[in-house]
N, C-alpha and C positions, 0 to 999 in steps of 0.2 A: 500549535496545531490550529486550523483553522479551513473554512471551505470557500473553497475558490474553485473558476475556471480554469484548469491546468490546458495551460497548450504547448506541452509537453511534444517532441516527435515521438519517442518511440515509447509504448505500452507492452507490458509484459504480465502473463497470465501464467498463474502460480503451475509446476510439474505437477505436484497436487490436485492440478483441480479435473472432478470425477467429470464434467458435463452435467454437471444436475442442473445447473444456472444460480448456482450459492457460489461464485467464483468474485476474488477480485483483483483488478490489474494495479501493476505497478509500474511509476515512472521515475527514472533520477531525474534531475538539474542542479548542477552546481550543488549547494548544501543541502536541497531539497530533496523528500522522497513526495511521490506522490502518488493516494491511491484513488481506484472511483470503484463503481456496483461495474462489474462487467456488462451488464445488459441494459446498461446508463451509460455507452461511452463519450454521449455528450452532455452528460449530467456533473454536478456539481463533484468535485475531487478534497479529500480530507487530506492535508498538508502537515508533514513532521519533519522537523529538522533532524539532519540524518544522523546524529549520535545518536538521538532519543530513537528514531527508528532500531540503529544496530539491537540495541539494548534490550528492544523488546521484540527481538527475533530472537536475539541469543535467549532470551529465559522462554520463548515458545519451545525452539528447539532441545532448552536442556528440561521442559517439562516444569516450570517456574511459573506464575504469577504474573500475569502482565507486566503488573508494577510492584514495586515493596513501599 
């Protein structure tokens, strides 16, 4: 994990997200996910390699623990 300038093409904002402005986008590349603040699209982006990503969807999704 780490924060970098992502120059990513395409951003994607979560189905989820109500409009309050607590949203954040997300980008692939290659192994890479990458996310940033929605309302920073040229602010700094926090970087996971996409297994570690999967992982911690799947335990948001199943109602799990970020991490064990």
């Amino acid at each position: 994990m780490g924060g970098l300038r992502y120059a990513a093409g395409i951003w994607w904002k979560s189905s989820y997200s109500s409009g309050n402005g607590q949203c954040i986008e997300i980008s692939y590349k290659g192994a890479v996910v990458a996310t940033r603040d929605s309302k920073d699209a040229c602010g700094t982006a926090v970087s996971f390699e996409r297994g570690a990503w999967n992982i911690f969807v799947s335990h948001i999704r199943a109602g799990l623990p970020a991490s064990t």
